[in-house]
N, C-alpha and C positions, 0 to 999 in steps of 0.2 A: 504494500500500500504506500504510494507518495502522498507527503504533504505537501502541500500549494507551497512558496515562498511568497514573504510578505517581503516585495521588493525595498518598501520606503523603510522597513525596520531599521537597519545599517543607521538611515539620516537621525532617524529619531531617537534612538539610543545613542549616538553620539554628541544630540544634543543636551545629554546629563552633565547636569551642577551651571549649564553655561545661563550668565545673564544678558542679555541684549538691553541697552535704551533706543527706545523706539519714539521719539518727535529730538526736536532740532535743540531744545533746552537739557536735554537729558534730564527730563522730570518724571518720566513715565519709563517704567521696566518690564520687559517678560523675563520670566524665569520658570527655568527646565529640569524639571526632577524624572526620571525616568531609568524603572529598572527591571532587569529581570528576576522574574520570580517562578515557583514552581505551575504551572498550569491549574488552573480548580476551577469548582463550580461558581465561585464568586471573580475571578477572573481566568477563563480560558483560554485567554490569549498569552496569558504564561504574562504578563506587563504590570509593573505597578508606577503609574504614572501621574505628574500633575505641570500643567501648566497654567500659567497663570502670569498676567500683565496687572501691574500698579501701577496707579496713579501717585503724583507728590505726596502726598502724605504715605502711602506705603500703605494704603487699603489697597487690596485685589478688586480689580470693578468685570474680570473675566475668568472664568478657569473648568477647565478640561481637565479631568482628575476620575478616579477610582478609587477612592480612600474610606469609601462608607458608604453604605446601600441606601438606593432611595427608593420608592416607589413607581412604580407604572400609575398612568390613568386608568387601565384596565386595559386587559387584552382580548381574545377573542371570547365571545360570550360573558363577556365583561370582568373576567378573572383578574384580575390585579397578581401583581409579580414583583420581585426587587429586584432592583440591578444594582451593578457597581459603577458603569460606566456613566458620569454623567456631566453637566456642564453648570457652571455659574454664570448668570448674567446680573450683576450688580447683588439684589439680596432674593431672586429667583432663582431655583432650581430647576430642571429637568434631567430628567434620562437621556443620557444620550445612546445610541446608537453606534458601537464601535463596530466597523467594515474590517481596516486594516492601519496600519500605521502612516500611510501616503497621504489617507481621506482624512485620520484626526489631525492632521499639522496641514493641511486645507482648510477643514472645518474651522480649526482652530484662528488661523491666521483671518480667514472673512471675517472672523466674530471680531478680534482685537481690530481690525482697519473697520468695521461700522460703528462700535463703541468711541471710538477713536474720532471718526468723523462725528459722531453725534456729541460728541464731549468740546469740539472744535480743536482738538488737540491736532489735529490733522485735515488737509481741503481735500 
């Protein structure tokens, strides 16, 4: 039996411990935790991951993480479920959805460049 490769893994795990400033002030940072772990039912993907962009003050106003299960809305026949994968948008939560490691530092990066724009931190 082969398993698929997750081609963007390589990028994503190498980007553990790194910080970036991201506007022209250097007031706003993303920061990359990202590691491996044994595969489970709370994380499959074998990943213990968190990213996450602050603002000046050094509050998180974004983050893509797996550190604590959240809930579903409900699934099919309206079952509710917990996941691990999920995302912060200021003080909302959702589940997110993990595909692979190429589509979370996608997903990831549109969320910080629309927070960003809507913050005016960025045109």
């Amino acid at each position: 039996m082969s398993v698929e490769r997750d081609e963007g893994l390589d990028a994503l795990l190498g980007l553990d411990g790194e910080t970036f400033f991201v506007d022209a002030n250097g007031h706003y940072r993303v920061k990359f935790v990202v590691k491996r772990v044994k595969a489970d039912e709370r994380k499959p993907h074998g990943l213990n991951y968190s990213l996450t962009p602050h603002d000046k003050s050094g509050e998180r106003i974004v983050g893509f993480d797996n550190a604590h299960p959240v809930p579903t809305q409900g699934g099919p026949a309206g079952k509710k479920r917990v996941v691990n994968d999920h995302r912060h948008r200021f003080k909302t939560i959702r589940p997110y959805d993990y595909k692979d490691a190429a589509t979370l530092l996608e997903d990831f990066w549109a969320q910080v460049d629309s927070v960003l724009k809507e913050e005016g931190v960025i045109s």
